[in-house]
Legacy VTK file of the C-alpha trace (Angstrom):
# vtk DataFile Version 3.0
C-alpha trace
ASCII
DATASET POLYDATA
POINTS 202 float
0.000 0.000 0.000
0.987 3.676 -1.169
1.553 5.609 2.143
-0.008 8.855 2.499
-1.656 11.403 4.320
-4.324 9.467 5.213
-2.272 8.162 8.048
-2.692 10.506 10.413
-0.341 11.848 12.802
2.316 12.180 10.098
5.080 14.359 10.605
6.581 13.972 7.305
5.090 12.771 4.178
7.545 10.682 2.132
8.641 12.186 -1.743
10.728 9.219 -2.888
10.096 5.698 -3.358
13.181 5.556 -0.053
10.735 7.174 1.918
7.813 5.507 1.694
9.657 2.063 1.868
10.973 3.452 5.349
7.187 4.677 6.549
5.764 1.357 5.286
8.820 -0.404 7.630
7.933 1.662 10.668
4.097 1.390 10.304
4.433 -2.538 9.762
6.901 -2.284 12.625
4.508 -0.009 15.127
1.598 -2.435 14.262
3.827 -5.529 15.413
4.743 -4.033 18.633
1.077 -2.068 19.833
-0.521 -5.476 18.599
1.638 -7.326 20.736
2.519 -5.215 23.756
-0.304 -2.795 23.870
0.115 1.286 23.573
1.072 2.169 26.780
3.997 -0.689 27.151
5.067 0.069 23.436
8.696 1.540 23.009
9.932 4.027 19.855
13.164 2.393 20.228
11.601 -1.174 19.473
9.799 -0.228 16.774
12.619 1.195 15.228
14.329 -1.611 16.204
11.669 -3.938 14.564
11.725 -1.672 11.550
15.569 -2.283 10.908
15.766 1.605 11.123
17.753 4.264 13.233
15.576 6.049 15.776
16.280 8.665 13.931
14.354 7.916 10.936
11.232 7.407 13.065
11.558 11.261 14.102
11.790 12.175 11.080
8.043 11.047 10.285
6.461 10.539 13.712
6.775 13.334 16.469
5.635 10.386 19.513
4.385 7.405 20.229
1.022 8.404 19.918
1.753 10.257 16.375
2.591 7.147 15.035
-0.055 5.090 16.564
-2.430 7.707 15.326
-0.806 7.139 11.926
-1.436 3.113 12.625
-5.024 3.291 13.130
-5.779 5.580 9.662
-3.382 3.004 7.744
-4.976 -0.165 8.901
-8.407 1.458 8.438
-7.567 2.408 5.141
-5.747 -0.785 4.479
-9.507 -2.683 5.806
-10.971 -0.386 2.683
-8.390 -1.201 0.314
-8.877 -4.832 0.788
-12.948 -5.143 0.936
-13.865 -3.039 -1.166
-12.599 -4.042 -4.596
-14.350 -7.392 -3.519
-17.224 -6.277 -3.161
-17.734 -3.609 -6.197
-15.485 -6.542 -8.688
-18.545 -9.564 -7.979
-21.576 -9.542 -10.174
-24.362 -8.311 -8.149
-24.355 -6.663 -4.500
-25.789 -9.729 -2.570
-22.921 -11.954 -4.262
-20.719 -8.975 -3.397
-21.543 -9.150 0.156
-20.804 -12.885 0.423
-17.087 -11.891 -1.514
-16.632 -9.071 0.921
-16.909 -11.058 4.307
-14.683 -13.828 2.662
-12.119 -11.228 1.786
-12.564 -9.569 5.423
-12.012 -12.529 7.410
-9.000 -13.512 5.538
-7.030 -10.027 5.860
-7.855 -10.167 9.892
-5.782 -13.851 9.720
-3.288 -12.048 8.199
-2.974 -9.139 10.436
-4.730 -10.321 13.593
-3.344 -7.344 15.706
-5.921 -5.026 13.925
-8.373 -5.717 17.073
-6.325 -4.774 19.596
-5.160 -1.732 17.867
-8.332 -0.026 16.585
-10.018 -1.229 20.427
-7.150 0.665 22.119
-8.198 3.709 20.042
-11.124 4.202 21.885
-9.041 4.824 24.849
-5.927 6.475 23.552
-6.895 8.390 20.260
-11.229 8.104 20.143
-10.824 10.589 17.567
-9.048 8.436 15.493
-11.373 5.294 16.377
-14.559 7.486 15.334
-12.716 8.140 12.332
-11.853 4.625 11.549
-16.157 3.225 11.522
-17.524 6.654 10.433
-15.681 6.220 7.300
-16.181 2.906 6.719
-19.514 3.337 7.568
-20.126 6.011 5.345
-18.648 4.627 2.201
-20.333 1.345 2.791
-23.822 3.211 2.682
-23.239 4.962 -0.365
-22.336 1.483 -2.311
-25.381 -0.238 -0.756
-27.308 2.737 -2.505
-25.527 2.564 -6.126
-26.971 -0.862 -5.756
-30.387 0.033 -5.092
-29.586 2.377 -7.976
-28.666 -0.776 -9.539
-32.033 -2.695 -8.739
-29.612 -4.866 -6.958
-31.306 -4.641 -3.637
-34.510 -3.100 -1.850
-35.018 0.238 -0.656
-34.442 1.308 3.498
-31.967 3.177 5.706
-28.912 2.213 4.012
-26.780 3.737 6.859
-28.458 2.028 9.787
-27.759 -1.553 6.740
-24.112 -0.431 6.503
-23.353 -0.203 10.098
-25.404 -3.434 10.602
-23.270 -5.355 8.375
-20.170 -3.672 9.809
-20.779 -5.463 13.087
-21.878 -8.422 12.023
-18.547 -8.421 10.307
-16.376 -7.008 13.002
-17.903 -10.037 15.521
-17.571 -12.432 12.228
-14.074 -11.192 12.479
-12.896 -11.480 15.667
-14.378 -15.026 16.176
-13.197 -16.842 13.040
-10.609 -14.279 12.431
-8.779 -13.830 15.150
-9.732 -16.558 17.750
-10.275 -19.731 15.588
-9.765 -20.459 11.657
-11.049 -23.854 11.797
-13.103 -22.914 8.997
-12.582 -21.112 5.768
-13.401 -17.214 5.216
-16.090 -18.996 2.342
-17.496 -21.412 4.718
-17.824 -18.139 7.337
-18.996 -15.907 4.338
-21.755 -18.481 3.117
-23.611 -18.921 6.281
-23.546 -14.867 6.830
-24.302 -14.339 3.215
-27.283 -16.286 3.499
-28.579 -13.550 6.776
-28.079 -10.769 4.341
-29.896 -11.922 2.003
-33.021 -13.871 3.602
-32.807 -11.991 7.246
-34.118 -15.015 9.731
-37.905 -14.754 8.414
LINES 1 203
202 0 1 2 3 4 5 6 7 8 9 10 11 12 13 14 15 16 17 18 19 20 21 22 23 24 25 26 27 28 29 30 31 32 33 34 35 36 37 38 39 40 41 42 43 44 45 46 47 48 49 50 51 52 53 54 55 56 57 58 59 60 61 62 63 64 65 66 67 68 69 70 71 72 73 74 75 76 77 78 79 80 81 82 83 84 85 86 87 88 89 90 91 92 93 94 95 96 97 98 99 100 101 102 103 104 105 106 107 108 109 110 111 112 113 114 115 116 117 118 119 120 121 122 123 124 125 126 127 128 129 130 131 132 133 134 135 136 137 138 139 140 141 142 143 144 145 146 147 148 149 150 151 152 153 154 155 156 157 158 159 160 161 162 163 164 165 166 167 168 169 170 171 172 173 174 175 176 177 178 179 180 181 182 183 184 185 186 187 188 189 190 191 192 193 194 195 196 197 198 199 200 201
């Protein structure tokens, strides 16, 4: 992923391809270490360290340890878009989409299972940031639920109170077969949850 300002808490924004290599390294680094150690036992010099970097470097983009956790929490948010998305908007029709999209969801959280911890420290440490991180999910998930109505894809309603609805279920979907437990596949997880999306529990 191209680094950019929508990691907030930047100091510096990278101009060369040297630059953003080093962000990505500290970022990937800073989500290693608050994923496994939490924000308030988190060190600079270990993500640095982590990053194969001199502390330096990480001053010269990040101000604190809280500027780059800030940073975090917009680039794994964004990352959560980047992934789903595509998904979801590349499949045939929006139902199908939706069935794609929790797949796709549950796999990235296997692959970068300290997302949780992260975005639930937020709340405490930078709520800002954490309001930031569902609003605009949130938000661009309603306006694709209406393109589809738009579509004739799907029925008519409250397609913000849908999106956030569907954000939870995923979230939960998430942590449980994400996170805790992979015995089964992202489709087998995706098929069952599809199917509530589409009937509802009648």
């Amino acid at each position: 992923m191209n680094v950019t300002q929508k990691t907030q808490g930047l100091t510096k924004t990278p101009k060369t391809a040297r630059g953003h290599k080093t962000l990505r390294l500290l970022l990937d680094a800073a989500a290693g270490e608050f994923g496994e150690r939490g924000f308030h036992e988190a060190a600079i010099a270990r993500i640095a360290q982590r990053a194969g970097v001199a502390i330096g470097s990480f001053y010269t983009y990040f101000e604190s340890k809280e500027a780059v956790f800030r940073a975090l929490v917009g680039d794994m948010s964004a990352q959560v878009r980047e992934t789903v998305a595509p998904v979801i908007l590349a499949a045939p029709d929006r139902l199908s989409g939706e069935r794609a999209g929790i797949a796709a969801f549950v796999a990235f959280v296997r692959q970068n299972k300290a997302l949780y911890r992260i975005i639930d420290e937020s709340a405490f440490v930078a709520e800002d940031a954490y309001r930031k991180h569902y609003n605009d999910i949130a938000e661009g998930y309603a306006a694709s639920l209406t393109a589809a109505f738009g579509r004739g894809e799907i029925s008519d309603s409250d397609m913000t109170i849908r999106a956030w609805a569907i954000m939870g279920m995923n979230v939960f979907l998430g942590l449980r077969f994400g996170v805790w437990d992979e015995t089964l596949t992202p489709e087998a997880v995706a098929k069952v949850a599809a199917d509530l999306i589409t009937n509802g529990l009648r």
